[in-house]
N, C-alpha and C positions, 0 to 999 in steps of 0.2 A: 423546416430549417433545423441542422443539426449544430447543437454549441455543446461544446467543451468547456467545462467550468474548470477541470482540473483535477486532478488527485483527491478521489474524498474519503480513501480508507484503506489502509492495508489490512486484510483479515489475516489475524494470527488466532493460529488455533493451539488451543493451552489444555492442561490436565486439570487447574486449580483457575479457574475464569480471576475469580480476587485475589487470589495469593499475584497473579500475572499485572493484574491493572495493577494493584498497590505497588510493584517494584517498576513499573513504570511512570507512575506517579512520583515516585522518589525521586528517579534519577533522567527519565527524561521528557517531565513536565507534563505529563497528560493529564490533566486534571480538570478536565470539564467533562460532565456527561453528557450527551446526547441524548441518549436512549440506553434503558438497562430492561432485559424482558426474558422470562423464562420462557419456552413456545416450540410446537414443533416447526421445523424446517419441511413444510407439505411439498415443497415446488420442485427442493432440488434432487429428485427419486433420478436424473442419469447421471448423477456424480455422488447419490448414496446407495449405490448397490440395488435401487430401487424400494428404496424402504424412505418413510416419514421418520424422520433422526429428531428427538427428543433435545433440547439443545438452551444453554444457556448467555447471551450476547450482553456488550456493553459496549455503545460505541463513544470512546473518548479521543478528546483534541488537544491541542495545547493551542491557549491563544495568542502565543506569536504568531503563528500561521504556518501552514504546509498542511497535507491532511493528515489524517486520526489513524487511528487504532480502532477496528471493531477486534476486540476479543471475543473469543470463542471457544465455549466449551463442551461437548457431549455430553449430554447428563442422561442419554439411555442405556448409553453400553461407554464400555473401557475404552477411554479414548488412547489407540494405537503408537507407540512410537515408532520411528523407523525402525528395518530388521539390518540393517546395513549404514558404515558411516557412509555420509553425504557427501560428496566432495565438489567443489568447483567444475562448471560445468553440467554436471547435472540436470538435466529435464526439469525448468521450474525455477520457481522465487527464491532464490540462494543467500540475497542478500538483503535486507531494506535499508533506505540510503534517507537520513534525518541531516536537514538542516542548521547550518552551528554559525555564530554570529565569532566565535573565535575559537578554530580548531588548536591550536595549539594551548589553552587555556583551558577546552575540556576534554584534554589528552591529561593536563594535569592535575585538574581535579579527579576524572576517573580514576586516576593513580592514586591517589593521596587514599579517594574512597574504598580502594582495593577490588577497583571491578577488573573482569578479565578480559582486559587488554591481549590483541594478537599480534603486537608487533613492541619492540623497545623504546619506539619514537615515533613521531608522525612520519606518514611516507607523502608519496608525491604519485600521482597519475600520469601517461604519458605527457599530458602537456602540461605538468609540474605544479596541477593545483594539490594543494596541502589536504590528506584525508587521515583517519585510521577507521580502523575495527576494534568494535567491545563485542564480546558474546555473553548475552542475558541468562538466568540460570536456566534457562530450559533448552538451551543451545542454537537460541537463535541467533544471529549474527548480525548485528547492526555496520553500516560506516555513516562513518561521522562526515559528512563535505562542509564546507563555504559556503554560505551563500549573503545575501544583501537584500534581499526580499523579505520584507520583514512587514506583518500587519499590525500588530500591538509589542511595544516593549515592554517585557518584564524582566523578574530577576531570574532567570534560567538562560543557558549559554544555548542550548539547543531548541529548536523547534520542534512542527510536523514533519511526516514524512515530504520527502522530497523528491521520491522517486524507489528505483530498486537495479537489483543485476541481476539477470535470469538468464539460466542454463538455456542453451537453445540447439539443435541437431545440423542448423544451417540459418546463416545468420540473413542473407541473400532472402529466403521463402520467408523469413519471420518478418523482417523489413512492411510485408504485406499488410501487416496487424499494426504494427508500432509505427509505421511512419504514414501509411497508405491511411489507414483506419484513424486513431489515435491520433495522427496529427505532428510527433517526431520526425521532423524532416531536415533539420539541421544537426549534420554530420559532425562532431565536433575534435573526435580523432576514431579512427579506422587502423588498428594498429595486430599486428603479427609476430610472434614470438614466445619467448618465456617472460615475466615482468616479475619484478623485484616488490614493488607493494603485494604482488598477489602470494609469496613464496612460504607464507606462513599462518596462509589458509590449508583446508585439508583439500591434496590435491591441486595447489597451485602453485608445483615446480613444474606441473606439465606444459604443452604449448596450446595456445590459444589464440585463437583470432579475437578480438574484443571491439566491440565499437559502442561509442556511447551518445546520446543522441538526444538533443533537444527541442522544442518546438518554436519554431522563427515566428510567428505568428501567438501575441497576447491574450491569455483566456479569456474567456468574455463569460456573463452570466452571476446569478446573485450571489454565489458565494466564490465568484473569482480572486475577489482581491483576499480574503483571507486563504484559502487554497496555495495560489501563487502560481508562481513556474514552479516545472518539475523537469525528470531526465531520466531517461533509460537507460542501463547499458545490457547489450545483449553478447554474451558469452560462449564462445563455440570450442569445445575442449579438440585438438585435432591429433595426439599421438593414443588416444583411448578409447573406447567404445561408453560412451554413459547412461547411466541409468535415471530413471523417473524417481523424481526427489518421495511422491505418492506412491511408487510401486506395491502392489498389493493393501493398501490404503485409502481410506477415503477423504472426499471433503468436509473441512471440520477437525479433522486428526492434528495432533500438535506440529506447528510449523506454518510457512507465508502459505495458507490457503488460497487468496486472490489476490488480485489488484482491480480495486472499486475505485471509477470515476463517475462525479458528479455532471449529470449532461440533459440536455432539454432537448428534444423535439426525436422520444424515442421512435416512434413511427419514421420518419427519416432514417434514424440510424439504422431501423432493423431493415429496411432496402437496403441501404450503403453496403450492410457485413452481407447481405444473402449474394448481391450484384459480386463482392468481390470473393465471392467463394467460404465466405463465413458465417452462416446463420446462427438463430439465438439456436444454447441448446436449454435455455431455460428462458421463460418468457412470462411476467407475472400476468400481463395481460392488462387487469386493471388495475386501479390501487388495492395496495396492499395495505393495510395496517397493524402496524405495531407496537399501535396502545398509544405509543408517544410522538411516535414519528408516523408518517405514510407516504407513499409513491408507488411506481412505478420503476420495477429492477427486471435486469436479463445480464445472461449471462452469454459470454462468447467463447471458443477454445480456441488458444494460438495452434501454429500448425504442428507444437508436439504435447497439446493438452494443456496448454497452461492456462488455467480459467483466467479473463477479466470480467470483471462484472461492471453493468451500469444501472447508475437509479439517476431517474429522474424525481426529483421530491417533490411534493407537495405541502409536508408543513412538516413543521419543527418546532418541539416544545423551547420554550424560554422559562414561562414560571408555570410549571404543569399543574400545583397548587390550586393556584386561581384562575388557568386554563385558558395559560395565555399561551397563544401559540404563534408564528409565521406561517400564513396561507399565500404559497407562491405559484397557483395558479392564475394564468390571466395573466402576468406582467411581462414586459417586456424583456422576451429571452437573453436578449445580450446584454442589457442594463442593471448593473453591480448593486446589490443592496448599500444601501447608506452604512457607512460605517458604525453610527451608533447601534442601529440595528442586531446588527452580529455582533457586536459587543455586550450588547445583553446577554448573549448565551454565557458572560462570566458568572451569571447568576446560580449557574448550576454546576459549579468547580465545587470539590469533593477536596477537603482536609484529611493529614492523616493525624 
């Protein structure tokens, strides 16, 4: 049986791993650690050029809910920045999309805090929900959505990630990965033209097919209810020819390296992607460990390279100290951890 728990990571890959987490920490809540581990990356040799990459990780949450942040830094060689601006559309994870209990309230604080905001106000999507863009000092590009899915209240207006918008060459062949695979299967608009929210990104006066898409069907699994719903949207630029957001670059180099979901019964999955034309191109095989956490991860390519990765986990530190950990082998796959549970993991929120 294959479950979908949800969204457990967007990997962003950084030049400075701490200077990254701490301004995320500040301004959008991620303040729990997961896991933090210097180590090589042995597995992923066909998305590093085929070399073991030296590499330093932190993977942080916020505990309202949505997933985390695995930060990511190269610490063997100069971690790359692009040779070219990026623009809309583009091959790849263009945007990451963070959950907000009231957009309009942190469009106003971000203002006040002097971050850089991409538009003068909040905009609207075609079916006129309330969003914006901030971009982080490394040029990544967050938007801000709505949402009501909420697992713990705190004092922070935003959450986890929530989803993302990814450059794609044909929106029809990728459909195949995000709603076949993935499990996005509710259309929620399918829209064509030029669009006004988008006109103050780089590269979004051009025209664009756009569809954005969510899953009709409730996560299930132990860390669903903190995960939550998520949404895709897939992005087809149609008057330009686009380039790979990683052109000449690797996995790890600053910028949305993956999208990691949280999912049990990978032997299931790995028939699923091979049956529909997508094999792992990374396969840990057995558990992996990394000191504080371990599982089971693989990776897949959408049809123009866009990595998503899956872990199935097996344990998770809470108080690594005294070596206490979550062992979620054996339980029942579709059945949600106890709330108290995953609230322990506030144990290990990181102050600045």
């Amino acid at each position: 049986m294959k479950v979908i728990s949800g969204i457990q990571q967007m990997g962003v890959g950084a030049t400075n791993v701490h200077e990254a987490w701490k301004w995320y920490r500040q301004n959008f809540g991620m303040d729990i650690r997961v896991f933090e581990e210097a180590a090589i990356a042995q597995l992923m040799l066909p998305h590093t050029e085929g070399k073991p990459r030296e590499r330093h990780a932190v993977l942080t949450i916020n505990m309202q809910g949505g997933g985390g942040f695995e930060v990511w830094q190269h610490t063997g060689k100069t971690p790359e920045l692009p040779k070219f601006e990026i623009k809309l559309g583009d091959l790849g994870i263009f945007i990451t999309k963070l959950k907000c209990k009231d957009v309009h309230a942190a469009f106003a604080q971000y203002k006040l805090k002097g971050l850089n905001l991409l538009s003068q106000s909040v905009l609207t999507d075609p079916k006129g929900n309330p969003h914006f863009f901030v971009k982080d000092p490394y040029n990544n590009i967050f938007q801000i959505v709505s949402s009501d899915a909420w697992f713990k209240k705190e004092n922070c207006l935003t959450g986890g990630v929530y989803g993302c918008i990814i450059g794609v060459s044909n929106i029809d062949k990728s459909l195949k990965v995000y709603s076949d695979i993935l499990g996005y299967d509710q259309v929620v608009y399918d829209s064509n033209g030029n669009f006004n929210d988008f006109e103050n990104l780089a590269g979004g006066k051009n025209e664009f097919r756009r569809i954005l898409l969510r899953h009709s069907q409730p996560r299930k699994g132990g860390f669903s209810r903190l995960l939550g719903p998520s949404e895709i949207e897939l992005v087809q630029v149609k008057d330009r020819t686009p380039e790979s957001i990683f052109k000449d670059r690797i996995w790890g180099d600053p910028g949305f390296i993956h999208l990691c979901f949280d999912i049990i019964g990978m032997k299931d999955l790995r028939t699923e992607c091979v049956s529909k034309g997508f094999p792992f191109t990374v396969d840990s095989s057995e558990s992996f460990d990394m000191g504080e956490a371990a599982g089971h991860f693989s990776y897949i390519a959408d049809p123009d390279g866009v990595l998503i990765e899956f872990v199935e986990t097996h344990k998770v530190p809470v108080l690594k100290k005294i070596g206490w950990y979550f062992n979620l082998k054996g339980r029942n796959p579709e059945k949600p951890l106890s709330d108290w549970m995953v609230k322990t993991l506030a144990f290990n929120r990181v102050k600045d």
